[in-house]
C-alpha positions as CSV (number, residue, x, y, z in Angstrom):
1,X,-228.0,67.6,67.0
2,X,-226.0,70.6,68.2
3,X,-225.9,69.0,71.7
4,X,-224.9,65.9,70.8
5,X,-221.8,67.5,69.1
6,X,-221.1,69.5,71.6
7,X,-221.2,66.7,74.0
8,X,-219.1,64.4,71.8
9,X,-216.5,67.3,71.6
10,X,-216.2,68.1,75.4
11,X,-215.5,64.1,75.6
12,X,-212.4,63.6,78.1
13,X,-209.9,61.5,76.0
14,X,-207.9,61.1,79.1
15,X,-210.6,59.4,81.3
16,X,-211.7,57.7,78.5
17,X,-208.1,56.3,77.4
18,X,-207.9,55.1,81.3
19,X,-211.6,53.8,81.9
20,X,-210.9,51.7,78.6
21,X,-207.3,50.6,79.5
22,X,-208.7,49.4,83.5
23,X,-211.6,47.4,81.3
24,X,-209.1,45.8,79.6
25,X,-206.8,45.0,81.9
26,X,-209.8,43.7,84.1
27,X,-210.9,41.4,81.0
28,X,-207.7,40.0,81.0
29,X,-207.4,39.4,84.5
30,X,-210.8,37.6,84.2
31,X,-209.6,35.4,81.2
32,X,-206.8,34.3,82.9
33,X,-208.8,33.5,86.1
34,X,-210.6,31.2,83.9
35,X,-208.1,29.7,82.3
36,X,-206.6,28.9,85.7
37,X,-209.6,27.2,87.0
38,X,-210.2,25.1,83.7
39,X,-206.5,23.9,83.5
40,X,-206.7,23.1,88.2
41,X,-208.7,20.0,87.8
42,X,-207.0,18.7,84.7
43,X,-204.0,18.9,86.7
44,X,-205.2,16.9,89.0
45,X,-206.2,14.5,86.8
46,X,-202.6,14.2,85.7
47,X,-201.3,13.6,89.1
48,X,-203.9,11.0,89.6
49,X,-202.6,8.5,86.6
């Protein structure tokens, strides 16, 4: 118990705060990648009426 503690305590904030910021911005990057190749062939579509 004492080590867990001790580990949880000695936790960088700092790398932590800029590991979870580059997930997010990676996620969000990824979600608009997505979105991007959903919304491609309906554009096509468009263009095609």
């Amino acid at each position: 118990l004492s080590a867990s503690y001790s580990r949880i305590m000695d936790t960088d904030y700092a790398a932590e705060t800029a590991a979870q910021a580059k997930n997010n911005i990676l996620q969000q990057a990824g979600t608009a990648v997505l979105a991007q190749a959903n919304q491609t062939p309906q554009t096509v579509l468009t263009l095609l009426r």
